[in-house]
C-alpha positions in Angstrom: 12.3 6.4 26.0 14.1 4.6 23.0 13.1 1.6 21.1 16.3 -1.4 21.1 16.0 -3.7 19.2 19.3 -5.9 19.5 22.5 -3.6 19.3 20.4 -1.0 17.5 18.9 2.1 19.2 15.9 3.7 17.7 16.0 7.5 17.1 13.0 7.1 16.4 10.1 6.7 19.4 7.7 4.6 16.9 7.5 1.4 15.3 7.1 3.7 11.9 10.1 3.8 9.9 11.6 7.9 9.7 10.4 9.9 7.4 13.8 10.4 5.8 13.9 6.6 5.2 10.3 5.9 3.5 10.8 5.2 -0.4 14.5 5.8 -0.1 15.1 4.1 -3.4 15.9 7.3 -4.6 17.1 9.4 -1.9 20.1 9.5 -0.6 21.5 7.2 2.2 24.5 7.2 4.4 25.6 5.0 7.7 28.2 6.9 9.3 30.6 5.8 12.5 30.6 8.3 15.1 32.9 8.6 18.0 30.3 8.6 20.6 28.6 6.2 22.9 25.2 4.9 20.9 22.7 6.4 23.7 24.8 10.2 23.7 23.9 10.1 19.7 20.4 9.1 19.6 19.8 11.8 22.2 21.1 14.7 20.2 19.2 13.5 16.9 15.7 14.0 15.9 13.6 11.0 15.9 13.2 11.4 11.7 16.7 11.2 11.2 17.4 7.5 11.6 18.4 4.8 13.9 21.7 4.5 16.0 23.9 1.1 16.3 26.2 0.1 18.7 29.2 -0.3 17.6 31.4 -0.3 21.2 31.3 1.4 24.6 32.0 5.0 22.8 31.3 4.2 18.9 27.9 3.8 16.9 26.9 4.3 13.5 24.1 6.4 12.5 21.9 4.8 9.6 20.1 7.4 7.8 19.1 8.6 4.7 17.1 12.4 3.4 15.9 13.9 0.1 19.3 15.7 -0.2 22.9 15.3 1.0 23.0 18.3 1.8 20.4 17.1 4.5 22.8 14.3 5.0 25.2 16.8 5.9 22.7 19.0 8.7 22.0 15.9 10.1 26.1 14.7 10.8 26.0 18.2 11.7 24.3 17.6 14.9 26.2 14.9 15.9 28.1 17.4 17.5 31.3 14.3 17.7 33.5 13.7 15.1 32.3 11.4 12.7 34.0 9.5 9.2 31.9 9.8 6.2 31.8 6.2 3.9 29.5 7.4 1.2 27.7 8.4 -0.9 30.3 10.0 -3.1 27.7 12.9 -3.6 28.2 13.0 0.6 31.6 13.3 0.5 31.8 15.9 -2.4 29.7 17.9 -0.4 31.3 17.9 2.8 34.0 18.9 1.1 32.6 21.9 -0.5 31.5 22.5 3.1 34.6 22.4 4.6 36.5 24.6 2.6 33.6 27.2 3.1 33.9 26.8 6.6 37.9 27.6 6.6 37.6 30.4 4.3 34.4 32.0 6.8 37.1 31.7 9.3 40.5 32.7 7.9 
């Protein structure tokens, strides 16, 4: 059972706020578009990742945040959709390095 609340689905299945985003002040955040529809997304997440808005019929953004990006990046991960990554730049520089791992793992 999720949580809505408006055009936003809860990942999470309290009224808590997820781990990942307690004292975020310091800890990386990130709200990422997906290409998926909201409910798919908040299905293939764990609750402590972050909450899932509705963006359209088959698009949401994921709101989220963890201690590191490379967290950031596990959790995008299992999206298991293609997604577009905003920020932070420390996100994106990391993907990156990901990426080009990736490719060289499977040249």
């Amino acid at each position: 059972m999720k949580r809505i609340s408006g055009d936003a689905l809860g990942a999470s299945r309290s009224s808590r706020p997820p781990p990942s985003t307690v004292n975020s002040s310091r800890r990386p955040r990130s709200a990422e578009p997906a290409e998926e529809a909201a409910d798919v997304v908040a299905d293939r997440i764990s609750p402590a990742v972050g909450t899932v808005e509705r963006i359209g019929e088959r698009t949401c953004v994921l709101h989220t945040g963890a201690d590191t990006v490379e967290t950031l990046g596990v959790y995008l991960g299992l999206l298991g959709e293609d997604f577009r990554v905003t920020g932070p730049p420390e996100l994106l520089a990391h993907l990156r390095r990901l990426a080009g791992r990736y490719a060289r793992a499977t040249a």
